[in-house]
C-alpha positions in Angstrom: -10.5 -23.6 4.4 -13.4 -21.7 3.6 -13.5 -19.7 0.1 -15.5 -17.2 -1.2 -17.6 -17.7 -4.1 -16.5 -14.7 -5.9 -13.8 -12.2 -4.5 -14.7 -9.9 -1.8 -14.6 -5.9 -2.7 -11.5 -4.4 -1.2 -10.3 -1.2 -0.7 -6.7 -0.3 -0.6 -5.5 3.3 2.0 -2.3 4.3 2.1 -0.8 5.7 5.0 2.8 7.7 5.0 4.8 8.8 7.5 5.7 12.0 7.3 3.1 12.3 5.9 3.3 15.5 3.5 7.3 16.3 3.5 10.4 14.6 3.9 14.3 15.2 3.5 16.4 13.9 1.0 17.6 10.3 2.5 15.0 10.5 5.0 13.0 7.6 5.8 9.7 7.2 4.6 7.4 4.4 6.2 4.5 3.4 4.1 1.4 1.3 4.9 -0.9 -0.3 3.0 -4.5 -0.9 5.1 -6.9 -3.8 3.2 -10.4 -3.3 4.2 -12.5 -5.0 5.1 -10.2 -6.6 7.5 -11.8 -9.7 7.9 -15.1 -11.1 6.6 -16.0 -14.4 8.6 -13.3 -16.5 9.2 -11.7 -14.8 5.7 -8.6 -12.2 6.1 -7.1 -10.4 3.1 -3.9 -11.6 2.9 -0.8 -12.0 0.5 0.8 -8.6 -0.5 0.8 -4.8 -1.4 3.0 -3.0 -3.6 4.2 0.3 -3.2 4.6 2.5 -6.2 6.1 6.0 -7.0 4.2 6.4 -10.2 4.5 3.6 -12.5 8.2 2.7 -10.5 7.6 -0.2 -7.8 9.4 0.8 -4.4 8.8 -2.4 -3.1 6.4 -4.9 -1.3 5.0 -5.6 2.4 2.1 -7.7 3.5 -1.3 -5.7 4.2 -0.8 -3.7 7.3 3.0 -4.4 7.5 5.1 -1.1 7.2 7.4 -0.9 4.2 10.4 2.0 4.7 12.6 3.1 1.9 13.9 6.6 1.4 14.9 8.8 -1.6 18.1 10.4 -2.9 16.2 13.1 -5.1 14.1 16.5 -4.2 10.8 16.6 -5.8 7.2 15.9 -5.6 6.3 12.1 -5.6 2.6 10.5 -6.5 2.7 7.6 -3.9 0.1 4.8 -4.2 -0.4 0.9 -2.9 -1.7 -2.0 -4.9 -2.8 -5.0 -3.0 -2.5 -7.8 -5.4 -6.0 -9.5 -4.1 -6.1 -13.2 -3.7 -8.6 -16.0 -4.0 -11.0 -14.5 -1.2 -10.2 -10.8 -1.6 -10.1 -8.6 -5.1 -7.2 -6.8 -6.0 -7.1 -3.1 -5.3 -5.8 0.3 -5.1 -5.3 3.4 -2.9 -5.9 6.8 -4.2 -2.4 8.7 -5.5 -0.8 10.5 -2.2 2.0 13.0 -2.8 4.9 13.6 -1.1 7.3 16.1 -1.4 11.2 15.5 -1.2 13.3 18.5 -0.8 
């Protein structure tokens, strides 16, 4: 196995489905997309975290869909971590907000 010297820049998107509004107890698919996808023979793999704020909703490899739903209305500040690993640095998407009504 190859390894890189130091970790490769990644760069977290997250991608929801619906993607602006949902019902209560609706599902909600979320995806995490690493990039770059590969460099050589190097793929970022392990995990990303989903997050609704500060409160972890759960994990899914990159590019793996992770559903959950929610029993509240209100407005929710989604976001995915991808925990990095010895090839790939850690990183994470921009805040995406979905509403619950």
């Amino acid at each position: 196995m190859v390894l890189a010297e130091t970790p490769i820049a990644s760069q977290t998107a997250l991608t929801i489905s619906p993607a602006t509004t949902a019902t209560v107890g609706q599902k909600v698919s979320l995806n995490a997309t690493v990039t770059p996808a590969k460099v050589g023979n190097l793929v970022p793999k392990g995990s990303a975290s989903f997050y609704n704020g500060t409160v972890a909703l759960g994990t899914a490899a990159p590019g793996a869909t992770f559903s959950t739903s929610f029993n509240k209305a209100g407005v929710l500040s989604l976001k995915a971590k991808y925990r990095g690993n010895t090839n790939f640095a850690a990183s994470t998407s921009a805040p995406s907000t979905l509403t619950i009504q």
